[in-house]
C-alpha positions as CSV (number, residue, x, y, z in Angstrom):
1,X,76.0,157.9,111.3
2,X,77.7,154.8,110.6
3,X,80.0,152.7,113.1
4,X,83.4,152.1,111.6
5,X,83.8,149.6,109.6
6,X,85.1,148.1,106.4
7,X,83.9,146.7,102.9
8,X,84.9,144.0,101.6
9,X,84.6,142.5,98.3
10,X,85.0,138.7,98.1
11,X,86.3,137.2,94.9
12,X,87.4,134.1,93.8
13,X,87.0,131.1,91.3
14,X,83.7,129.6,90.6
15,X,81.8,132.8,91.8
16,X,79.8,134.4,88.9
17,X,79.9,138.0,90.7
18,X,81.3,138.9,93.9
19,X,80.6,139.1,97.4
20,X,80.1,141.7,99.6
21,X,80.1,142.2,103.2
22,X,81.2,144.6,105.8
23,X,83.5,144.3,108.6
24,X,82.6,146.3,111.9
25,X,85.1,146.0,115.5
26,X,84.0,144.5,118.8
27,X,83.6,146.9,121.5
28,X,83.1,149.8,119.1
29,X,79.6,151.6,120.5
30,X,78.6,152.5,117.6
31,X,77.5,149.2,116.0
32,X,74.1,149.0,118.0
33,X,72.8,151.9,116.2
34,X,74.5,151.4,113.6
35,X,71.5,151.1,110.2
36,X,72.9,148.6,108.1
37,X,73.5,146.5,111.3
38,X,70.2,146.8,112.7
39,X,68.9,145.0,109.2
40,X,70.5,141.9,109.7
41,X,69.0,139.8,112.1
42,X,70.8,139.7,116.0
43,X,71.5,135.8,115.4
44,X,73.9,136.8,112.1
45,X,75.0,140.0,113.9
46,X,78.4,137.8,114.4
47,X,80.0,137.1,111.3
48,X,80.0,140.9,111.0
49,X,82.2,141.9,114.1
50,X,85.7,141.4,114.1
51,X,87.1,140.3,117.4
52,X,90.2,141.3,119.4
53,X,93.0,138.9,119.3
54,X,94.5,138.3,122.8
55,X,97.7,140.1,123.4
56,X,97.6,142.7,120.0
57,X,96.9,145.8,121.1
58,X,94.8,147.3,118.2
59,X,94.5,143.7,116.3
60,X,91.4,141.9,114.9
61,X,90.6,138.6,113.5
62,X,87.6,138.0,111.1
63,X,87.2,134.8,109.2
64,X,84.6,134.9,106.3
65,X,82.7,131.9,105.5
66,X,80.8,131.2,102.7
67,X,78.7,128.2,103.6
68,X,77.5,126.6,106.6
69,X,75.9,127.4,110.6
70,X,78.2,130.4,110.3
71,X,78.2,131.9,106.6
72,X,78.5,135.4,106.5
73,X,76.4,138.0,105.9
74,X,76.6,139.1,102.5
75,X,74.4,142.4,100.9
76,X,72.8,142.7,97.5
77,X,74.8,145.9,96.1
């Protein structure tokens, strides 16, 4: 079984072929047996899990980034 979570395709100018990640929720249980989470390593774990936003019930923020300390994880599909 897989936590919940989301796919995303990142496209955009200047790519050659797109990018693509997942999106999983903090505080979802799930994620730490999650497979595809366990093959990223725990210091890139991170850019993977939305957070809550303070004061929206049921709302997440998650920023990709495709360079620096925190780029996101990306998979080879």
């Amino acid at each position: 079984m897989q936590a919940p979570h989301l796919v995303v395709l990142v496209f955009m100018r200047g790519l050659l072929r797109h990018l693509v990640t997942r999106i999983y929720f903090a505080g979802e249980a799930a994620n730490t047996n999650d497979p595809i989470v366990k093959l990223v390593p725990a210091e890139r774990r991170q850019t993977l899990i939305a957070q809550r936003e303070n004061g929206g019930a049921g709302r997440f923020e998650w920023n990709v980034h495709l360079q620096g300390d925190d780029e996101t994880v990306f998979f080879d599909v």
